[in-house]
C-alpha positions in Angstrom: -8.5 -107.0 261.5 -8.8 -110.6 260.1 -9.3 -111.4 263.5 -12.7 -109.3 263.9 -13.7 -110.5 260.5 -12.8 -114.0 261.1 -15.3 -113.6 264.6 -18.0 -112.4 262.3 -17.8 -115.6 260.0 -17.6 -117.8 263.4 -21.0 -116.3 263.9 -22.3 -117.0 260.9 -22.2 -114.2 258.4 -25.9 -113.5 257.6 -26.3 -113.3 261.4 -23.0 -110.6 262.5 -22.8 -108.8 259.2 -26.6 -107.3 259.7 -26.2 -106.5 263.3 -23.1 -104.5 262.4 -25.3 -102.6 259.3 -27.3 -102.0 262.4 -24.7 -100.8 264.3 -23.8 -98.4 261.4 -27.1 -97.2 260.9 -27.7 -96.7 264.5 -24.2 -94.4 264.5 -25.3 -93.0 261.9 -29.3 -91.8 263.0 -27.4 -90.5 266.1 -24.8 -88.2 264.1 -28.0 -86.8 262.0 -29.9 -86.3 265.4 -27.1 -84.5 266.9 -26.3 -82.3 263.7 -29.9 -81.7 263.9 -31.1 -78.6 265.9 -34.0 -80.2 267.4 -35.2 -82.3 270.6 -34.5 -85.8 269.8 -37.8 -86.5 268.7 -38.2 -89.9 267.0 -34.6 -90.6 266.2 -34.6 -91.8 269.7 -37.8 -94.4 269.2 -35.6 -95.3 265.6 -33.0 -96.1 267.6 -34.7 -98.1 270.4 -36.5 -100.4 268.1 -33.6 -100.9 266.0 -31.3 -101.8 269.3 -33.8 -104.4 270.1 -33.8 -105.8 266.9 -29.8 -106.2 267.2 -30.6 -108.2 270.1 -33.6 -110.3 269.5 -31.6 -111.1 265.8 -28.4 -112.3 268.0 -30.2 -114.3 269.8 -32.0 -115.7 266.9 -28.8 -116.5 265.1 -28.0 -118.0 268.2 -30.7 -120.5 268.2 -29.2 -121.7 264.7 -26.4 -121.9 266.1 -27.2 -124.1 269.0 -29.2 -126.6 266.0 -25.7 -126.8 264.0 -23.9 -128.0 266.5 -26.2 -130.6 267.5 -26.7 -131.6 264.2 -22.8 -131.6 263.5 -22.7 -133.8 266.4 -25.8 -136.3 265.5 -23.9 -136.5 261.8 -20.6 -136.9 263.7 -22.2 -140.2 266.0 -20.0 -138.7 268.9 -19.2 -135.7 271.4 -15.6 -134.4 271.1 -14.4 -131.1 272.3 -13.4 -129.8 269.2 -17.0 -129.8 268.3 -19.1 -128.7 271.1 -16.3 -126.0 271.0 -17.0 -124.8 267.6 -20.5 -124.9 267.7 -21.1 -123.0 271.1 -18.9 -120.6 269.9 -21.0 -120.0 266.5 -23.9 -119.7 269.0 -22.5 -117.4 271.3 -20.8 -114.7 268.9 -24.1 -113.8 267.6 -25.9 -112.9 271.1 -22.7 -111.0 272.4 -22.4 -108.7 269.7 -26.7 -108.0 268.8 -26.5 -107.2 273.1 -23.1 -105.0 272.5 -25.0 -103.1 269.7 -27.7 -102.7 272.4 -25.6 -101.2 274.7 -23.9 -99.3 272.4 -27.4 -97.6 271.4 -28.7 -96.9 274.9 -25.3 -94.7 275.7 -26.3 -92.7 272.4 -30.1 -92.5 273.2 -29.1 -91.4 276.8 -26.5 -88.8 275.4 -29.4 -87.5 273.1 -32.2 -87.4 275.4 -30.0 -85.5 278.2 -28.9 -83.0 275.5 -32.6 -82.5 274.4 -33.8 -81.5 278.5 -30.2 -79.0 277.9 -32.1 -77.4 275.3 -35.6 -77.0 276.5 -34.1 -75.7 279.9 
């Protein structure tokens, strides 16, 4: 487990620790759609809109990402591997999971929406 958690500080925390609240919250608006008796109504627009916002947030926490490392490396006066290496990998965490969240909430959306046509046929 320190392993995941030690991935979401490589990503810088404000960044990883609000797309997985949105991961949770997107679990979560599916569980109450599907204990619902309904169609899926605007749960599945919630969910869209927050899925994107995963995504357009990882990317965003990848920009800062790439501007530390440069930074680190302008302070730094030179290019060594140790540093390119932690710095791409702060900005790629944050891009991977916000797209994994993503994907994560178009399975559910597709679940909900083929279980809504179930009901109205």
């Amino acid at each position: 487990m320190s392993g995941l958690i030690g991935k979401f500080n490589d990503g810088g925390p404000i960044f990883t620790y609000l797309i997985f609240i949105l991961l949770l919250v997107i679990i979560g608006l599916f569980i109450k759609e599907m204990v619902r008796k309904g169609g899926p109504g605007k749960t599945v627009s919630l969910i869209n809109h927050i899925a994107w916002f995963a995504v357009a947030w990882g990317f965003l926490g990848r920009t800062f990402g790439l501007i530390d490392a440069f930074d680190k490396v302008a302070a730094q006066g030179e290019l060594t591997p140790r540093l390119l290496a932690d710095g791409l990998k702060m900005a790629l965490v944050d891009p991977l999971f916000g797209i994994f969240v993503f994907l994560v909430a178009r399975v559910l959306i597709i679940v909900l929406v083929s279980m809504g046509r179930e009901k109205v046929a």
